[in-house]
C-alpha positions as CSV (number, residue, x, y, z in Angstrom):
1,X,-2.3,-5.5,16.2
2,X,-3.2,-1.9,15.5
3,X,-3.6,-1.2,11.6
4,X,-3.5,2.3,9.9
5,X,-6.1,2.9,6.6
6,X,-5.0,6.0,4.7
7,X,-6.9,8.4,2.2
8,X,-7.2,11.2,0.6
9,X,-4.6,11.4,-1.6
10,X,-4.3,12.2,-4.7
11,X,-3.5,14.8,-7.4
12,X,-3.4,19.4,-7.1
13,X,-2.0,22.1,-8.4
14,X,0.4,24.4,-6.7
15,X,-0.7,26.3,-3.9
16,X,-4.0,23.8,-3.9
17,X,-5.0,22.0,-1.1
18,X,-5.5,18.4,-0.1
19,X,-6.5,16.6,2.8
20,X,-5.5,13.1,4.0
21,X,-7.3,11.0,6.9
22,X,-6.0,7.8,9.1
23,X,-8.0,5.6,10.6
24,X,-6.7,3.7,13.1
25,X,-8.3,0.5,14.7
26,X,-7.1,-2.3,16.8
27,X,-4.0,-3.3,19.3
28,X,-2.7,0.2,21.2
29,X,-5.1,2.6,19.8
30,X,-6.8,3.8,22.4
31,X,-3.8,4.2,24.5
32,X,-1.4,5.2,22.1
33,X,1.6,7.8,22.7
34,X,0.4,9.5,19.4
35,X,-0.5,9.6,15.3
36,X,1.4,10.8,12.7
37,X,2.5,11.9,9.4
38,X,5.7,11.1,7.4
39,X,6.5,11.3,3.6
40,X,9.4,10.0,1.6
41,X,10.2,10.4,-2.0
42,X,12.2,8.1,-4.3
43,X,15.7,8.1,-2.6
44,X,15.3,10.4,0.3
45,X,14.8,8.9,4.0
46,X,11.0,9.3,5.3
47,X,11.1,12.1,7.0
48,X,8.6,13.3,10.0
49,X,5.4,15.8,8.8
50,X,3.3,16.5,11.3
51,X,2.6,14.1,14.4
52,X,-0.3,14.8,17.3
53,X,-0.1,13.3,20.8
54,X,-3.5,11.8,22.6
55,X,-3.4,14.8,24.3
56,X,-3.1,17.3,21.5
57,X,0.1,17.8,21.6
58,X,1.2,19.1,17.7
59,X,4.8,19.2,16.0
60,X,5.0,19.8,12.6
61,X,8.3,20.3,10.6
62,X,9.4,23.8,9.3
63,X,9.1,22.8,5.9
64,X,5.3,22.7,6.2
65,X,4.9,24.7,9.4
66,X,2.2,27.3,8.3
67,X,0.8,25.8,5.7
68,X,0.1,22.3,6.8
69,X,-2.6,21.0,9.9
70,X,-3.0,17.9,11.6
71,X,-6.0,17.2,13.6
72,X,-7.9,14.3,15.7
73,X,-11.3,12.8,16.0
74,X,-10.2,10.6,19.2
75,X,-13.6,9.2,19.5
76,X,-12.8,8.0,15.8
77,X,-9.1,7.2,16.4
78,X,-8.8,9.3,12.9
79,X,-6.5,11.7,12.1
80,X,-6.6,14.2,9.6
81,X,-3.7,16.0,8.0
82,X,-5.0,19.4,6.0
83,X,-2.5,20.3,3.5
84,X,-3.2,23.9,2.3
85,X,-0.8,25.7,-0.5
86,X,0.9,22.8,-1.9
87,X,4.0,23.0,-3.6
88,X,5.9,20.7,-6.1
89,X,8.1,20.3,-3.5
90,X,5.6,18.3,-1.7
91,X,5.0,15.6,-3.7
92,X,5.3,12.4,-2.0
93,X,4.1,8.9,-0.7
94,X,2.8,9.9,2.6
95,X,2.3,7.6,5.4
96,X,0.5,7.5,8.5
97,X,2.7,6.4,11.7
98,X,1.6,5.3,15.1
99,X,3.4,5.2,18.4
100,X,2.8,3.3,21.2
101,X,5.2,4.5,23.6
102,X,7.4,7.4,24.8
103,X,11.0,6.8,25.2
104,X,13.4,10.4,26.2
105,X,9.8,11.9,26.1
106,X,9.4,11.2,22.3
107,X,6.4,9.2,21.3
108,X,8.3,6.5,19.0
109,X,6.4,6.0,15.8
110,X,7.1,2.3,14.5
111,X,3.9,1.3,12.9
112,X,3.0,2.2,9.5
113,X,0.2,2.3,7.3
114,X,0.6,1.4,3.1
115,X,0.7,5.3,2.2
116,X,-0.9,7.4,-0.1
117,X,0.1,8.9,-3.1
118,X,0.5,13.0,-3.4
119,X,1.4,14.8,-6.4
120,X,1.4,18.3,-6.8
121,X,2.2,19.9,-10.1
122,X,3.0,23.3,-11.3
């Protein structure tokens, strides 16, 4: 069973930064399709970040594109998400995904970790 440990939430003002770490241990891990990032707030559908294949491989969506990074230590199984000027319109739980497999060439992230916590004010 492969478990996902967030951190690095927290609190920042507008055009602050933040960065979040995922540790992932167990089950898959070290054969997994990828790691990833979503966020949902209070209403809206969870909607994909940033996500990073084992072999690098980045996507990231356009709202963050530019502002936002998402890295690996693979010989930690962590992965980072860097979060550089933040806006209000970021705040959000934000949780770390997993995929095991690929399916129409898209790593399919089904396993989720508790989330953390990002506010950004103005």
């Amino acid at each position: 069973q492969l478990s996902l440990m967030e951190s690095g939430g927290g609190s920042a003002q507008a055009g602050g930064s933040l960065k979040l770490s995922c540790v992932a241990s167990g089950g898959y891990v070290s054969t997994r399709c990828g790691l990833g990032w979503y966020r949902q707030t209070a209403g809206k559908q969870r909607e994909r970040v940033a996500t990073i294949e084992l072999d690098g491989t980045t996507t990231y969506s356009e709202s963050v594109k530019g502002r936002f990074t998402i890295f690996q230590d693979t010989a930690k199984n962590t992965v980072y998400l860097q979060m550089n000027s933040l806006s209000v319109e970021d705040t959000a739980v934000y949780y770390c995904a997993a995929a095991a497999h690929r399916f129409l060439d898209k790593c399919q992230y089904n396993n989720w970790g508790r989330g953390t916590q990002v506010t950004v004010s103005s």
